[in-house]
KOLKOL-859622 format. One record per residue (C-alpha): residue number from 1; y, x, z. Coordinates in pm, 1 decimal, padded with zeros to 6 digits. Each point is the difference from the previous one (the first is absolute). Layout:
N
+-----+----------+----------+----------+
: num :    north :     east :       up :
+-----+----------+----------+----------+
: NUM :        Y :        X :        Z :
...
+-----+----------+----------+----------+
This chain:
113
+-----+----------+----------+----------+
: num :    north :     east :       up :
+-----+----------+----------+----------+
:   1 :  00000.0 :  00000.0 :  00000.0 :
:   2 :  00376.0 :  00145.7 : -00080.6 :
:   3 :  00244.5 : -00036.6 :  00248.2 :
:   4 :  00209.1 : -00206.4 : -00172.2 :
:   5 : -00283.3 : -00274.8 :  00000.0 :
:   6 : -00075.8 :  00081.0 :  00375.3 :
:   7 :  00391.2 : -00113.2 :  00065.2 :
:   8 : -00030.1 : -00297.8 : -00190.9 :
:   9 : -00266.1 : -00114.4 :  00175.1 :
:  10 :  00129.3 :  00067.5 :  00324.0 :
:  11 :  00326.2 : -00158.8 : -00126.5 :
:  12 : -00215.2 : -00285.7 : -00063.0 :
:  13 : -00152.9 : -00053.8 :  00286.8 :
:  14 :  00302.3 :  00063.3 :  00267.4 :
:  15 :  00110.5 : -00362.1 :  00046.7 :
:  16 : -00155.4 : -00224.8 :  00186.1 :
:  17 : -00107.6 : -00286.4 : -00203.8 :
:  18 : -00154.4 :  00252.4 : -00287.5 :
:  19 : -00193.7 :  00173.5 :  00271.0 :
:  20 : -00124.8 : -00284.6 :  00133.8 :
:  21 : -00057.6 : -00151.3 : -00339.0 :
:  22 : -00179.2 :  00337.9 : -00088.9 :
:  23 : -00272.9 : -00022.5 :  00293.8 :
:  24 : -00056.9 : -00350.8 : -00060.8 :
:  25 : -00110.2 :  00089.1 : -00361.3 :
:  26 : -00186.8 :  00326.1 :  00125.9 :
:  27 : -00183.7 : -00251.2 :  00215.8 :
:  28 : -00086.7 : -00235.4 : -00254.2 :
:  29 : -00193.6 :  00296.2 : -00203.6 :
:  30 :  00000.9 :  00037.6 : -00366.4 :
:  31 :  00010.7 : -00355.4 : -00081.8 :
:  32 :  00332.3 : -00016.7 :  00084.2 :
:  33 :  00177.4 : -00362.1 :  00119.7 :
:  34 :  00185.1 : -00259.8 : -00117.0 :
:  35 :  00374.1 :  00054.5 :  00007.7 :
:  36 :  00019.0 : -00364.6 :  00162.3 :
:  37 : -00222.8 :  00116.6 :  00303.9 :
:  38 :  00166.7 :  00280.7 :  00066.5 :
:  39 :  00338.2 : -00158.6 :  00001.7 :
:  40 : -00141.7 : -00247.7 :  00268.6 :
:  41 : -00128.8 :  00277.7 :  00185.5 :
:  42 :  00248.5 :  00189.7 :  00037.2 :
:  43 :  00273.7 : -00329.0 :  00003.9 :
:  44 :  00215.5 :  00125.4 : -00267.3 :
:  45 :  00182.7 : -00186.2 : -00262.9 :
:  46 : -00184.2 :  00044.3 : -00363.2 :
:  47 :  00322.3 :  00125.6 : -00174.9 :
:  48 : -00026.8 :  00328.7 :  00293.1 :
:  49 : -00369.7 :  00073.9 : -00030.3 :
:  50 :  00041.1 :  00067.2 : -00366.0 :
:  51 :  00305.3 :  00234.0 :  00033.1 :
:  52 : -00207.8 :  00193.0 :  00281.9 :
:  53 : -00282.7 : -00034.3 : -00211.7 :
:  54 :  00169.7 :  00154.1 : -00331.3 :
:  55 :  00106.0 :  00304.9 :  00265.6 :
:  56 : -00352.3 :  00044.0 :  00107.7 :
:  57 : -00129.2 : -00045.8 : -00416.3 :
:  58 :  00237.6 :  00252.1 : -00079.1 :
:  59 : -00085.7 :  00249.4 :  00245.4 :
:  60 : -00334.5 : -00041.1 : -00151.9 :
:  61 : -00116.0 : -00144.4 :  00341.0 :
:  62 : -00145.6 : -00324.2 : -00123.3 :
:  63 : -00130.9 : -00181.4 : -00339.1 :
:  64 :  00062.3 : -00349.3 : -00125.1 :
:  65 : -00225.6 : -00223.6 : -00198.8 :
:  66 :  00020.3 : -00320.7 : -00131.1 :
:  67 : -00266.5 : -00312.9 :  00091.9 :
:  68 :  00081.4 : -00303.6 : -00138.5 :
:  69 :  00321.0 : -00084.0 :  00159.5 :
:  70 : -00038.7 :  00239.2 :  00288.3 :
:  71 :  00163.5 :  00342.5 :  00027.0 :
:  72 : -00314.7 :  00229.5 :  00194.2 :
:  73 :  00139.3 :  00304.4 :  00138.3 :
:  74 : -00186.7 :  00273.1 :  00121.1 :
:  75 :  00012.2 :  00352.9 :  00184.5 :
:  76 : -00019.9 :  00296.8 : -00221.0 :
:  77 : -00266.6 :  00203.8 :  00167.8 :
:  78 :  00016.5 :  00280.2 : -00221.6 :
:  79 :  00396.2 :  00044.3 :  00068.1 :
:  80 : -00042.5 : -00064.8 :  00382.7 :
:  81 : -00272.7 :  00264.2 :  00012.3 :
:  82 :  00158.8 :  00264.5 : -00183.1 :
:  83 :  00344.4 : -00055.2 :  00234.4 :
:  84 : -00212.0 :  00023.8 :  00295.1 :
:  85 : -00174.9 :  00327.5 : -00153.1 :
:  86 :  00368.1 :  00177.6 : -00129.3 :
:  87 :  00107.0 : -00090.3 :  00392.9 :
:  88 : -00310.6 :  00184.1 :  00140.5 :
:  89 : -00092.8 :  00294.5 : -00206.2 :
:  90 :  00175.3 :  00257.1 :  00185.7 :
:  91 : -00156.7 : -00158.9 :  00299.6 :
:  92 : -00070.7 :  00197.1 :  00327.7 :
:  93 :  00111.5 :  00358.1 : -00172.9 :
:  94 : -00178.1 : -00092.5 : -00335.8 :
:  95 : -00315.2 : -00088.4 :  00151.6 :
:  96 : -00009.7 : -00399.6 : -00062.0 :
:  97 : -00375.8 : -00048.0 :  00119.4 :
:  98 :  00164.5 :  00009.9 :  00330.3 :
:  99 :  00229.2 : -00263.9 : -00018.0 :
: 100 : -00105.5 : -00400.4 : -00016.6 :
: 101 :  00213.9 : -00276.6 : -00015.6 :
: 102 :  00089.8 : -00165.6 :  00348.2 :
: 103 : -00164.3 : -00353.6 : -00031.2 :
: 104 : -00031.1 : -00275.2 :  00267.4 :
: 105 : -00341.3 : -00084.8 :  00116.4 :
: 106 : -00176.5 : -00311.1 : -00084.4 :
: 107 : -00101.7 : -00211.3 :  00276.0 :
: 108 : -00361.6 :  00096.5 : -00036.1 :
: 109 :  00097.1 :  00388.2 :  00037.2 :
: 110 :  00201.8 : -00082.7 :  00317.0 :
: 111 : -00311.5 : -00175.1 :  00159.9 :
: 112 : -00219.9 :  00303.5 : -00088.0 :
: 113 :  00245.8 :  00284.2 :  00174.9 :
+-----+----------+----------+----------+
C-alpha cells in the first residue's frame, strides 16, 4: 500500500458516522448490506449515509453493487487488510510475528480464563 492510499483511508475513516458505518459493513462480511439497513442502524438520514459512503468508496474502503432496487454495500477486505499490514510492518523493530492485533474477547473466551 502507498502512503498516499494509507491517508485516504485513514481520512476516511476519522469521523464518526463512517467509522461506525465501516464496522457495521466489516461485520456483515463480504456480502455486504443494504444501504437502507445500515441507515436504520446507525439512525442517519439516507441523503448522509451516501455522502459518508462516497468518502469511504473513494478511499477504496468499500464497494457498491446494485440488486434490484437496493444499493448493497460492502467492506473491501483486500483494502482494509493491506492498511492494517502498511500500519504494522515495521512492527516491534521489524519483527511483525511479534505483534497481534489487540481484540476483545468473546464471551466464550472470558468464561474459559
Amino acid at each position: 500500500m502507498e502512503i498516499s492510499d494509507a491517508v485516504a483511508a485513514l481520512a476516511a475513516l476519522a469521523q464518526d458516522s463512517r467509522l461506525e458505518a465501516y464496522r457495521l459493513l466489516v461485520k456483515a462480511g463480504p456480502d455486504g448490506m443494504p444501504a437502507g439497513e445500515v441507515a436504520s442502524a446507525l439512525k442517519l438520514p439516507p441523503n448522509t449515509l451516501t455522502f459518508h459512503f462516497d468518502r469511504l468508496r473513494n478511499a477504496g474502503l468499500i464497494t457498491v453493487r446494485r440488486e434490484g432496487r437496493s444499493m448493497i454495500y460492502a467492506a473491501r477486505f483486500d483494502t482494509m487488510n493491506a492498511l492494517l499490514g502498511y500500519l504494522t510492518e515495521n512492527c516491534c523493530g521489524g519483527a511483525p510475528e511479534k505483534c497481534f492485533p489487540a481484540r476483545k474477547k468473546s464471551a466464550r473466551e472470558k468464561a474459559d480464563v
